[in-house]
C-alpha positions as CSV (number, residue, x, y, z in Angstrom):
1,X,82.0,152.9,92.1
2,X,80.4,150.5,89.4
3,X,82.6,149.0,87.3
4,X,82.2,150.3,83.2
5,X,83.6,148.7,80.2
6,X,86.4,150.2,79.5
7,X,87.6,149.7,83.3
8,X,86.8,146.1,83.2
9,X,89.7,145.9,79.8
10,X,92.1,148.4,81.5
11,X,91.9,147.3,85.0
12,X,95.4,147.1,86.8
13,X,96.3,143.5,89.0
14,X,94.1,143.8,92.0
15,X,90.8,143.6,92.7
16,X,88.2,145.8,91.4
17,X,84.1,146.2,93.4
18,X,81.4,146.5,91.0
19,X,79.4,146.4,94.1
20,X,76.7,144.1,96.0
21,X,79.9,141.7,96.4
22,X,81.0,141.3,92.7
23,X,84.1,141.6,92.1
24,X,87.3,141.5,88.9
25,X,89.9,139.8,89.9
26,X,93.1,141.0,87.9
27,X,96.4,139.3,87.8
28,X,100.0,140.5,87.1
29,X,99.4,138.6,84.0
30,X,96.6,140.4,83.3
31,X,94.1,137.5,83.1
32,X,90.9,138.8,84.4
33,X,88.0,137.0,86.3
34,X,84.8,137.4,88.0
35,X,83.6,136.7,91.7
36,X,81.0,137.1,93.5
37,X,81.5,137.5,97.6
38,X,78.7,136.3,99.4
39,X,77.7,134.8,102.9
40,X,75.8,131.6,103.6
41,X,75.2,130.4,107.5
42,X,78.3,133.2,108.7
43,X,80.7,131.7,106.3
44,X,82.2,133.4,103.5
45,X,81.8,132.4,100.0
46,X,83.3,133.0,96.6
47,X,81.6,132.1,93.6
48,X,83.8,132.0,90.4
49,X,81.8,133.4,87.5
50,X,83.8,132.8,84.4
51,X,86.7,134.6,82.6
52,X,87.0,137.9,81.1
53,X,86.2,138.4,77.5
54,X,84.6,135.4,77.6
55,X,82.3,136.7,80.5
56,X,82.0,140.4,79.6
57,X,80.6,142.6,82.4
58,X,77.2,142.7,81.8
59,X,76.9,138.6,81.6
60,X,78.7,139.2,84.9
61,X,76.2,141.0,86.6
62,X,73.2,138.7,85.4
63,X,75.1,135.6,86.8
64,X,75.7,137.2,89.9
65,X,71.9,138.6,89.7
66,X,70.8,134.9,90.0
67,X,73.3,134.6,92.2
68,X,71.5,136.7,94.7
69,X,68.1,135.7,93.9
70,X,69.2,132.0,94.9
71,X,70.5,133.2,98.3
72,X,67.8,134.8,99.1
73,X,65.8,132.0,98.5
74,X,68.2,130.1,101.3
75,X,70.0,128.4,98.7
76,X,73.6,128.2,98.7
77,X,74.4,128.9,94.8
78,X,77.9,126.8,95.2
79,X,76.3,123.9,96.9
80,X,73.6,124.0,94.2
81,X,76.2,123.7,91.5
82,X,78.3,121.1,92.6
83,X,75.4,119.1,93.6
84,X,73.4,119.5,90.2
85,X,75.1,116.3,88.6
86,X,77.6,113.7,89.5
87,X,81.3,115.5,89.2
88,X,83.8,113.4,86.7
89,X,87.7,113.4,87.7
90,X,88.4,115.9,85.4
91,X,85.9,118.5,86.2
92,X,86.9,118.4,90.0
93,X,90.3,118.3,89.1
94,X,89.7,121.5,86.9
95,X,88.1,123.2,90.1
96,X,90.8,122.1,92.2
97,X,93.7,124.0,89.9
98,X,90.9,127.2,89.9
99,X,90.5,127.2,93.3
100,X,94.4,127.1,93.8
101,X,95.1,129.6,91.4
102,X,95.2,132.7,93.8
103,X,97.3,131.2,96.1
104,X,99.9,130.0,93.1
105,X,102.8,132.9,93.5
106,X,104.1,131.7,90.4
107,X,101.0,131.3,87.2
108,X,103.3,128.3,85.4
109,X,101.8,125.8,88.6
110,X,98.5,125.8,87.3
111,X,99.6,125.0,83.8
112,X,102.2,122.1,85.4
113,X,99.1,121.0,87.2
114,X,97.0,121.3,83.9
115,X,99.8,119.7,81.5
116,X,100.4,116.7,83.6
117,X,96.7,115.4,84.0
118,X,95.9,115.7,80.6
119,X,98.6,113.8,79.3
120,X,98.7,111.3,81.9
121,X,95.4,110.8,83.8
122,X,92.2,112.6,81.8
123,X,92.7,110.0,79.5
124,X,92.7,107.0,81.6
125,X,90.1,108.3,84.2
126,X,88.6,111.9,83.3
127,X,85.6,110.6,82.4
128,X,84.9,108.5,85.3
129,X,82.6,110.0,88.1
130,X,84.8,111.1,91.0
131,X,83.1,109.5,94.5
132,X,83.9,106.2,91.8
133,X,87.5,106.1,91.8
134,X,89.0,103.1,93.1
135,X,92.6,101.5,93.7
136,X,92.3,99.5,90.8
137,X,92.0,102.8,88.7
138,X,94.7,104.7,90.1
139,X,97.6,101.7,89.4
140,X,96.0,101.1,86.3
141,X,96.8,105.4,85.4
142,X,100.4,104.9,87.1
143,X,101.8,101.6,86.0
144,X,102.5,102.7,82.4
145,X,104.8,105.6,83.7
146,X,105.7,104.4,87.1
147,X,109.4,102.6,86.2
148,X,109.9,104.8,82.8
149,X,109.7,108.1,84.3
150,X,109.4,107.6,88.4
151,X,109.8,111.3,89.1
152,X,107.0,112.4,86.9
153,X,104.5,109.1,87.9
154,X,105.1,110.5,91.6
155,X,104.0,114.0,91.3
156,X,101.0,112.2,89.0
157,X,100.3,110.2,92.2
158,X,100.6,113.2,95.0
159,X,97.9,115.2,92.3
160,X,95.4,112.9,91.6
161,X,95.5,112.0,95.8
162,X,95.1,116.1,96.1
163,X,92.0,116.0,93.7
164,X,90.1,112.6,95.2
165,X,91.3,114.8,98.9
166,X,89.5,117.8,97.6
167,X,86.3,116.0,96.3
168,X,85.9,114.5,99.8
169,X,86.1,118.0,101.4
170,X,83.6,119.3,99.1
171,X,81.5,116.4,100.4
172,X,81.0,114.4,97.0
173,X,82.9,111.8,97.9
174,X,83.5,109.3,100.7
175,X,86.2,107.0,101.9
176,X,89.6,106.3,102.5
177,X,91.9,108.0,99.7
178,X,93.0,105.3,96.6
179,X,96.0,107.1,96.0
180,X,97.7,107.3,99.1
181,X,101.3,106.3,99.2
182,X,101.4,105.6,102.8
183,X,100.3,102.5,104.2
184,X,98.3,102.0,100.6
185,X,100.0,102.2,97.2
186,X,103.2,101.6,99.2
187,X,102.3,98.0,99.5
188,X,101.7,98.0,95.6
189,X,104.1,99.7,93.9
190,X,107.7,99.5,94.5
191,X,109.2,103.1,95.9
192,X,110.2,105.5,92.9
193,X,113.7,105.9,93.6
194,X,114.4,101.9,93.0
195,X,112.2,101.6,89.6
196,X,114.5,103.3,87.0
197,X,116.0,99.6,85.8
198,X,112.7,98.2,86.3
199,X,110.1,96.9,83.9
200,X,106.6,96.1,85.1
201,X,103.9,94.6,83.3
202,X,100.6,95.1,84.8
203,X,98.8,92.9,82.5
204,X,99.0,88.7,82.6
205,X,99.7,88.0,79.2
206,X,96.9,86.0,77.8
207,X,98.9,83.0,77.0
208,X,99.4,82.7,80.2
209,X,96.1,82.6,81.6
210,X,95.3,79.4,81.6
211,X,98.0,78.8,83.9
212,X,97.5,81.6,86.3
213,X,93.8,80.2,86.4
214,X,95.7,76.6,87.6
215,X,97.4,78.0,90.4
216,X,94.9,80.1,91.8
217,X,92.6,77.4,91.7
218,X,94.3,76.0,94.5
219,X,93.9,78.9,96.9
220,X,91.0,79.2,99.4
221,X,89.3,82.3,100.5
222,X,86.7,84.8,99.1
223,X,89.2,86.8,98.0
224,X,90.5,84.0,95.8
225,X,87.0,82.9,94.4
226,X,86.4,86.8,94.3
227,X,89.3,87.4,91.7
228,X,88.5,84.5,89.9
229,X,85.2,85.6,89.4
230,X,86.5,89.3,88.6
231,X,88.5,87.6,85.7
232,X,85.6,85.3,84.1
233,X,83.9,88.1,84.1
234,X,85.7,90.9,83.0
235,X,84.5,93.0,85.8
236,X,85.7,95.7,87.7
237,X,86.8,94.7,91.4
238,X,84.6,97.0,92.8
239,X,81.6,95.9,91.1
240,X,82.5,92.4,92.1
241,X,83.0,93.4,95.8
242,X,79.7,95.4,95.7
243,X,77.7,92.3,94.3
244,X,74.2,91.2,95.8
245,X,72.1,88.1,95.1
246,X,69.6,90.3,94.2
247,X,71.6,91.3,91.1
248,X,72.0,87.7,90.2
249,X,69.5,85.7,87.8
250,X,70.2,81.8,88.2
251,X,68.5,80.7,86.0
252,X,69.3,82.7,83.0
253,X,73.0,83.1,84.2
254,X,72.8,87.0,84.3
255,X,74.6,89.3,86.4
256,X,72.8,92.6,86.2
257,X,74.7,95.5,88.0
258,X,72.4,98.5,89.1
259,X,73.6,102.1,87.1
260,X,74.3,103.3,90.6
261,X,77.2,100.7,91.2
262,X,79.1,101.4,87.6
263,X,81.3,104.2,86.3
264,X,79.3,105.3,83.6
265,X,76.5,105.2,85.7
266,X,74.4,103.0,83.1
267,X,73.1,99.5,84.1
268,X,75.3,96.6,83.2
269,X,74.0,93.0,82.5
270,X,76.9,90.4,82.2
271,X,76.6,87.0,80.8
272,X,77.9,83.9,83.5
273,X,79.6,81.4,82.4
274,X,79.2,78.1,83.6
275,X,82.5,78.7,85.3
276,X,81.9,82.0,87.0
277,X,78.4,81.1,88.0
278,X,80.4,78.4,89.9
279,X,82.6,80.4,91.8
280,X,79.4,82.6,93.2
281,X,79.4,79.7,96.2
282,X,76.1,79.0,98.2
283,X,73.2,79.5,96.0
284,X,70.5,79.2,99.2
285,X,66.9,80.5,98.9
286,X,67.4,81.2,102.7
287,X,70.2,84.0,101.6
288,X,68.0,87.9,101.7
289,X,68.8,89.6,97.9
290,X,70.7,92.1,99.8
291,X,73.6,89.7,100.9
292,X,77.0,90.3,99.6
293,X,78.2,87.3,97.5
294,X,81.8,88.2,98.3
295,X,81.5,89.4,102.4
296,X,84.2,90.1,104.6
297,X,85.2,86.7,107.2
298,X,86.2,89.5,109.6
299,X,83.4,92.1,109.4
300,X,79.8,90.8,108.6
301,X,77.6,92.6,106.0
302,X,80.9,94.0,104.8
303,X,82.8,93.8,101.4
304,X,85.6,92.5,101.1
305,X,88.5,95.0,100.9
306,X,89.6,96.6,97.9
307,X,93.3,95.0,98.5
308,X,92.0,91.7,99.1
309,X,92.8,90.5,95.8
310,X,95.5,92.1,95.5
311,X,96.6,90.3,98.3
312,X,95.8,86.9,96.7
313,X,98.4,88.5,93.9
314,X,100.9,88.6,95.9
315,X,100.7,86.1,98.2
316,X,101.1,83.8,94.6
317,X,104.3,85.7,93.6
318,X,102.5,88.2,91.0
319,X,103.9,91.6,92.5
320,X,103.8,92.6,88.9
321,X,100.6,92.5,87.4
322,X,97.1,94.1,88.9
323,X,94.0,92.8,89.5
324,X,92.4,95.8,86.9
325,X,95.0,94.4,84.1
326,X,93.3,91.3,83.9
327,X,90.6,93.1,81.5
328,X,93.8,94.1,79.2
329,X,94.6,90.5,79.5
330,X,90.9,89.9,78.4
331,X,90.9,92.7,75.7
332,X,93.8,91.2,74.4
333,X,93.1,87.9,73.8
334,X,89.6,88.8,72.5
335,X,91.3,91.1,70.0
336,X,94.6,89.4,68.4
337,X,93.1,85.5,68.7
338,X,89.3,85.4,68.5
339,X,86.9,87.0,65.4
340,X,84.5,88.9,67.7
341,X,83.9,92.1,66.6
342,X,85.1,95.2,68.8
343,X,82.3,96.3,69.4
344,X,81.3,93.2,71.4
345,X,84.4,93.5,73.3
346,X,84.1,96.7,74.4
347,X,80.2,95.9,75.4
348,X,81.8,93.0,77.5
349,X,84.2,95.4,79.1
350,X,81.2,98.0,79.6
351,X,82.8,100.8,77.8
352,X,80.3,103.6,76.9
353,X,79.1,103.6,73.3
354,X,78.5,107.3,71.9
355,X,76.8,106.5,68.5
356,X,73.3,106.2,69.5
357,X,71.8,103.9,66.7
358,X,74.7,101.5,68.0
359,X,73.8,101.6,71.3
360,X,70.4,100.8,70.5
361,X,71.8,98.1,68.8
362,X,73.6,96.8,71.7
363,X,71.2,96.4,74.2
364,X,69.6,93.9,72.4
365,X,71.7,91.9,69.8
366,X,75.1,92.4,71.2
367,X,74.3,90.5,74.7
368,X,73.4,87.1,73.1
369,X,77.2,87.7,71.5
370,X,78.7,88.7,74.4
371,X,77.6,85.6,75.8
372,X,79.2,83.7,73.6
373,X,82.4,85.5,74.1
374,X,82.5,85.2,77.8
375,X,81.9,81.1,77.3
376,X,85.1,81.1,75.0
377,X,87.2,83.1,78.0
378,X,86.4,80.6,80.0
379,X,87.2,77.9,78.0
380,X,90.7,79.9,77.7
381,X,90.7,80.6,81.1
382,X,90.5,77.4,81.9
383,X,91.9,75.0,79.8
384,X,95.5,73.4,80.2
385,X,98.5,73.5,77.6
386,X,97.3,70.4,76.0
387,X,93.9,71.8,75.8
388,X,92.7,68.0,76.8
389,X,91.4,69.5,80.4
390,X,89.2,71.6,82.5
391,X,90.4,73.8,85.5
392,X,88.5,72.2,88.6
393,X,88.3,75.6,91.0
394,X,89.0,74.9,94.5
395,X,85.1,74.6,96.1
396,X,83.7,76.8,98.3
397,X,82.5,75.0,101.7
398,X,79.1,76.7,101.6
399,X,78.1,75.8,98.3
400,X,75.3,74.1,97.7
C-alpha cells in the first residue's frame, strides 16, 4: 500500500514501500530517509533521496518520478549524479559516511566519522577536488596532529585512505592510494606508537633557507632540480611533476599551468625567476611541448614520482620537514619580513579568491606584483649569511 502522511511521521524502524521501488527507511533512532530501488544492466541500485522532514513525501515521489524518467531513457540516475561535476574531499567523504550508515550497528560511528573530518581534515583539504589529492596533501593534514595526539592522527589517516579508496571504486579517481601506511606513509612518518615525545616541524623555517638552498645545491638528479624548482616557485609538487614545455613561456619567464592540472581547477600563471628558470635544464627547440621538464631516468615519458623529492629530503638528513611545507616556509617569510600585501601572497600560493571585484583585480594587477615577490624569494632563497653571495645550483648536463 502507498505510503500517506501521517505513516511517513509515525512509521516504526524498518522499511516502509510506497511502491514502484520507493522506499522509507526508518531507524531505531527514528531518523527517517528516502530510497529509491532500482536496476541498471542486472545490478541493483539504491538512490538516496534526502531526509525526512526535510524531504516530505510528496518531494519524494517527484525525485523518484525523475528518477524513473531517467532510467528509462537508459541513464543510470547515480552515475549521472556523481558524474555531473568534479567531487571535492568532503562531499565524497559525506557519501562515504551515508553510504556506511546502514551497515553502522551502532549510529555514534557516523558522527565519530563526521566529527573527526571536520575538525581535522575539511579544513585542510575539503575543498580540494578528490581524483587531486596527493601525498603532499595528506602529510601536510597529518603532521600537525601526528606526534601530539598519534592515536587520533591514525584513525585520521585509516579515514581519509577509506574515502580516496571509495572515490576510486566509484570510478572518479585513479591511482595508487596517498594515504596508505604500508609501503607509503610508512617511509614518511615515523610509526604512531614511538611519536608521543616527539616534535616535528614540517615547515623549514625561513631563516634557514638560504642554507637548505646551499646544500641541496650540491645534489644531482631531477629530483633535486625538481624540488628546487618546487621551492622558487611556490608550487605544488604535483604541478611541478606534471609540467610541459608547452606551459613554459621563455621569453617572458611565465609558467602558465592549465586549470585541468590545479586544485581549484582555475588556470595558474607563475612568475620565473631568473633562478628557477634556471633549474628548468635543456631549453632545446628540438624538445615537442608535450615533454615533461622533470621525466623519470627509469621510465621515459613518465613523471617523476611523487616520493622523489621526498627522497632528496631525506637522503639530506631532513626526515622532519615536507616537501608541501616549503610554501609555509614561503608564506612565512613573505608575511613576518617583507611588506607585500596578503593578498599577493596568497595569489603566489594560488589560493582561491571569493570576492569577485578582487579577483578581477588579480588577474591583471596582482601578477606584475607577484613577480616581484617571487624575485625577492629568490634572492632569499639564495643568498648566504653574509648576504655578499649567490647560490650557484649544481647544473644540469643537458642544459643548453
Amino acid at each position: 500500500m502507498a505510503l500517506t502522511a501521517r505513516k511517513v511521521e509515525t512509521a516504526a524502524p524498518g522499511r516502509h514501500g510506497d511502491g514502484r521501488g520507493l522506499y522509507l527507511y526508518v531507524k531505531p533512532s527514528g531518523a527517517r530517509s528516502w530510497v529509491l530501488r532500482y536496476q541498471v544492466h542486472g545490478r541493483r541500485r539504491d538512490l538516496g533521496l534526502g531526509a525526512y522532514p526535510d524531504v516530505s513525501l510528496a518531494m519524494a515521489r517527484d525525485r523518484a518520478a525523475e528518477a524513473r524518467r531517467q532510467i528509462a531513457e537508459g541513464e543510470d540516475p547515480i552515475a549521472k549524479k556523481r558524474q555531473a561535476k568534479p567531487k571535492t574531499f568532503r562531499d565524497t567523504a559525506l557519501e562515504l559516511i551515508e553510504s556506511k550508515r546502514p551497515g553502522w550497528k551502532n549510529a555514534k560511528h557516523a558522527a565519530q566519522w563526521t566529527s573527526t573530518l571536520e575538525t581535522y581534515v575539511f579544513p585542510k583539504i575539503g575543498a580540494v577536488q578528490v581524483a587531486k589529492i596527493e601525498t603532499s596533501d595528506v602529510i601536510s593534514t597529518l603532521t600537525p596532529i601526528w606526534s601530539e595526539k598519534p592515536e587520533t592522527a591514525n584513525r585520521v589517516r585509516q579515514r581519509i585512505e577509506a574515502v580516496l579508496d571509495y572515490a576510486s571504486a566509484l570510478g572518479i579517481r585513479s591511482g595508487d592510494n596517498p594515504a596508505r601506511w604500508r609501503g607509503h606513509l610508512d617511509h614518511l612518518l615515523p610509526k604512531p606508537k614511538k611519536v608521543r615525545a616527539v616534535k616535528h616541524h614540517p615547515a623549514l623555517p625561513h631563516a634557514q633557507i638560504a642554507d637548505f638552498m646551499t646544500d641541496l645545491a650540491k645534489r644531482e638528479g631531477v629530483a633535486a632540480r625538481a624540488l628546487a624548482f618546487t621551492i622558487l616557485t611556490a608550487a605544488r609538487s604535483g604541478e611541478t611533476r606534471g609540467m610541459t614545455w608547452a606551459e613554459v613561456d621563455l621569453g617572458a619567464q611565465v609558467w602558465t599551468i592549465p586549470a585541468e592540472r590545479m586544485k581549484a581547477a582555475k588556470e595558474h600563471r607563475v612568475p620565473l625567476s631568473d633562478a628557477a628558470l634556471a633549474l628548468l635544464g635543456r631549453h632545446g627547440e628540438d624538445l615537442p611541448g608535450e615533454a615533461l621538464i622533470f621525466g623519470s631516468d627509469t621510465k621515459p615519458g613518465k613523471p617523476i614520482s611523487d616520493m622523489s623529492m621526498a627522497a632528496v629530503l631525506r637522503r639530506m638528513g631532513r626526515e622532519g620537514i615536507t616537501v608541501h611545507g616549503f610554501r609555509s616556509t614561503f608564506r612565512d617569510w613573505a608575511g613576518e619580513t617583507t611588506g607585500f600585501p596578503r593578498e599577493v601572497i596568497e595569489a603566489a600560493l594560488a589560493h582561491g579568491i571569493k570576492d569577485k571585484a578582487e579577483a578581477a583585480y588579480a588577474r591583471s594587477d596582482l601578477f606584475d606584483k607577484r613577480r616581484k615577490l617571487m624575485e625577492a624569494w629568490a634572492m632569499r632563497a639564495s643568498t648566504l649569511k653574509d648576504d655578499s653571495k649567490v647560490v650557484i645550483f649544481a647544473k644540469d648536463t643537458t642544459a643548453t
